[in-house]
Every structure is written in C-alpha cells, then in structure tokens.
C-alpha positions in Angstrom: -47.1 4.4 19.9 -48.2 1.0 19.3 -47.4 -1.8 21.7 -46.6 -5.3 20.2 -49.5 -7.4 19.7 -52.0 -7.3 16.6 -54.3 -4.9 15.3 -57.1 -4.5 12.4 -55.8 -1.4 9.9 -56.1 -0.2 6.7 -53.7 2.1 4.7 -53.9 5.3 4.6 -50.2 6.5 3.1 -48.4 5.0 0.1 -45.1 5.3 -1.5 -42.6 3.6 -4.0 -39.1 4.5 -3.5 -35.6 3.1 -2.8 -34.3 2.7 0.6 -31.3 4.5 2.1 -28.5 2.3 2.8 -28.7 0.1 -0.2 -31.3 1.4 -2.9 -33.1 -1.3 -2.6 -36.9 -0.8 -4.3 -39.4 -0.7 -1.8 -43.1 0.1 -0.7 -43.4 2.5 2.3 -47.3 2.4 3.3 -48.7 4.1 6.5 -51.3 2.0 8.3 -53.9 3.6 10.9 -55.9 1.1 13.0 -59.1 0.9 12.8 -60.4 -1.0 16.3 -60.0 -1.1 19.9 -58.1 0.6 21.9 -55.9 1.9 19.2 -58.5 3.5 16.8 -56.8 6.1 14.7 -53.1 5.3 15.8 -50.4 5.1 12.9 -47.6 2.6 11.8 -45.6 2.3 8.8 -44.3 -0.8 7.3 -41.5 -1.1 4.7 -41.9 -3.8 1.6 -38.3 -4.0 0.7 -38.6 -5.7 -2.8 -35.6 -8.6 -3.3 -35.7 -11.9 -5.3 -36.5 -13.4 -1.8 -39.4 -11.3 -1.0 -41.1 -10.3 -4.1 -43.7 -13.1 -4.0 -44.7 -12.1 -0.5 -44.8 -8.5 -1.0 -47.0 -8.7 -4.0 -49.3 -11.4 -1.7 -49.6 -8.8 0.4 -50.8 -5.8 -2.0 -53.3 -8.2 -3.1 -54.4 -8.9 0.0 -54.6 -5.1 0.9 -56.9 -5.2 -2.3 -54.7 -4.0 -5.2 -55.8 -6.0 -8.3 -53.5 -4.6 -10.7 -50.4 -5.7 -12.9 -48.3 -2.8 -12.6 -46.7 -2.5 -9.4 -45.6 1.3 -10.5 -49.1 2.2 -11.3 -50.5 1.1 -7.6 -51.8 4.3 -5.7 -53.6 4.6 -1.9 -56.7 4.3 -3.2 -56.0 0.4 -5.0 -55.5 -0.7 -1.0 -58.6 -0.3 0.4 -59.0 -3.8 2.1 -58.5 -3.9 6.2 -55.8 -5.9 7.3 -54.5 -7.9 10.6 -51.0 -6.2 11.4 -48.9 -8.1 13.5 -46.4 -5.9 15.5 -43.6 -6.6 17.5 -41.0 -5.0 19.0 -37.5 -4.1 17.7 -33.8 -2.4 19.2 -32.8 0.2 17.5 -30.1 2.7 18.8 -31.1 1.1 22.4 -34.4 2.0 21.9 -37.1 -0.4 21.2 -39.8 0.6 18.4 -42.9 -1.0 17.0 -42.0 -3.1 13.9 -44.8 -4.2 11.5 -43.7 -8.0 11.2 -46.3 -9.4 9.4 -49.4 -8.1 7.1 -52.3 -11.2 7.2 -56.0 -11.6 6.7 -57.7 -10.8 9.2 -60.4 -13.2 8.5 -57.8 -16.0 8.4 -57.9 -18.4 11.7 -55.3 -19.2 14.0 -56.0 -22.6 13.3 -54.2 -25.1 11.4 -56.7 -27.1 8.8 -55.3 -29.1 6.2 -58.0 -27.7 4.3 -60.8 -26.2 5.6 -64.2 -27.4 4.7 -66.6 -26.0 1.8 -70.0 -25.0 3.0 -71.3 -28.2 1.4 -68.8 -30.4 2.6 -69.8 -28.7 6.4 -73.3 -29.2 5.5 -73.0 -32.7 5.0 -71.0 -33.9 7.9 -73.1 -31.9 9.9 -76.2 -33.7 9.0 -74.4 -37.2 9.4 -73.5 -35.8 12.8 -76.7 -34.6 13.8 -78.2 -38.0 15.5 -75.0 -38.6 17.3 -75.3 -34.6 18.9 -79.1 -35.0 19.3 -78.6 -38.4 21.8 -76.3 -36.7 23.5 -78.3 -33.2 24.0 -80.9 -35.8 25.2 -79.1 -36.7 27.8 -78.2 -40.9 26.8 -74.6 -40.9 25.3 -74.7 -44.4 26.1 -77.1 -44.8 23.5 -74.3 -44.0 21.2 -73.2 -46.8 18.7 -69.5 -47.3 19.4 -67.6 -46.5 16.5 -65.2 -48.4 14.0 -62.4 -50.4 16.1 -59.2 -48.6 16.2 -56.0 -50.4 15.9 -54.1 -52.1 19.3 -51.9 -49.4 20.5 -48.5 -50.5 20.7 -47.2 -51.4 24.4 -45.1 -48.6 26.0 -41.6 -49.2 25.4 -42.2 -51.9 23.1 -42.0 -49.8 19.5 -38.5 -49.8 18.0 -37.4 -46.1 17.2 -37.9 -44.4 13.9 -35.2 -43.1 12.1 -37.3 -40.3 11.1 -39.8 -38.7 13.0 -43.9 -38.6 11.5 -45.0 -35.9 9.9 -47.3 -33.7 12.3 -50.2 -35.2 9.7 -49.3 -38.9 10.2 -48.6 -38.2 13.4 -52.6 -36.9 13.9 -53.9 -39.9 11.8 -52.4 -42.2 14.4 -53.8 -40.7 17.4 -56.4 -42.5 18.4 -58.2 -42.4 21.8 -58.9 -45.0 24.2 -62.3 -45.2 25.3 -61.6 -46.3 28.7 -59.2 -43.1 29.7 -60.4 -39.9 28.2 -57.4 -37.1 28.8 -59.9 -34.9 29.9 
C-alpha cells in the first residue's frame, strides 16, 4: 500500500462507469508506479465527471496522453503518458487509505514563474549575464558596475496602511535589496 507522498505512474487499468451512491459518470483508472521504492505498486483514482470537474478531468486524460474527442471511445492504450500522482491519505471507516489527490506533469516544476522563459529568451539573458558571472568566477565582484538606483525604501513605521493588500506580483516588483545588508 502506498504511503502519502508522490510517485511517477502510468496507467495500466481503465474504466467508464457510474459510481454507487449517486450514478454519477466517472473514469476508474488503475495506476502502477513506475520508480523508486514503489516500482510496480498499484493505486486507483476515480474521475467523477460533474459540471465542476469536467474541465479538469478531461485536462487530465490529456495529460495522460489521450488525444481524442470522444470521451466514450477512450481505451488503456490512448493513456500511455507517465504521470506525477500526488497521494495523500484519507479516513474511511476509521481506517486511513491512500487517496490519489492530484494527477500532474511530472515535468512541471514546483516553482512558481509567471511565465517561464523560451529557450531564446534564456539564451539571451544569459549572454547579457555572462560578463557579470565571468568577474565574479574571477574572483573581483567589486569590479561589478553597480546597477540602476532603486527607489528610497520607505522608513519603518512611516507608510500609511493599505486598504488592500499587493498582489504577491506587485508585492515582488517592490522588493528591492539594499546593498549594504544582504539577508544572507
């Protein structure tokens, strides 16, 4: 039995049905892991198809690799893409049981870009980045230009309160360090 945490898989079961209690359509698909320690175990994770989560389900067949239009036409074979399974654990009947909670990429990054750069784009702030890294492999940082000025920050205690909080993205474009007291 799986322990919560989250594993590469790939499916290797597939249903369409209706589930129990209310008959609501749903995708039953068997997962087996396919690294680590786990190699070869099995979960199975329920798609229950509502207004809610229809969008999301059929993001997730199409990450597992199914190209199709016809949800009733999809078989094991149309899922053929590995897959990062996030599992966690859930109480049932005073038990707790692994619980597929999430179905991601597992080439997507924990990190959170705005956008994340195009190998062209990374290409060319490299190279406007490469004389600033190569003074500092050599050894003379101070050598470094200093940079554009960056605004006063306010005094402590001298701001009046916002009604509204920044977003987390204005909140980033206004951090600015001080030269003189790195937080590191």
């Amino acid at each position: 039995m799986l322990e919560k945490g989250n594993y590469r898989a790939r499916a290797s079961g597939f249903g369409l049905g209706f589930s129990n209690n209310k008959g609501t359509p749903m995708a039953s698909i068997e997962f087996t892991v396919s690294d680590g320690e786990s190699t070869g175990d099995t979960i199975t994770a329920n798609l229950y198809f509502t207004e809610n989560t229809e969008e999301r389900n059929i993001k997730t067949l199409r990450l597992m690799g199914w190209g199709g239009t016809d949800v009733g036409d999809i078989q094991l074979d149309d899922l053929p893409n590995e897959v990062l399974l996030v599992v966690e654990e859930e109480e049932y009947n005073g038990r707790l049981w692994p619980r597929v909670k999430w179905i991601n990429d597992p080439n997507r990054s924990g990190l959170q870009l705005g956008r994340q750069m195009t190998p062209s784009e990374r290409a060319n702030w490299s190279s406007q980045l490469r004389g600033v890294a190569l003074k500092f492999a050599a050894g003379k940082p101070e050598n470094h230009a200093p940079g554009p000025k960056r605004p006063a920050q306010p005094s402590v205690g001298k701001q009046a309160p916002s009604a509204t909080p920044p977003s987390t993205e204005e909140t980033h474009d206004q951090d600015y360090l001080n030269d003189d007291v790195m937080p590191f």
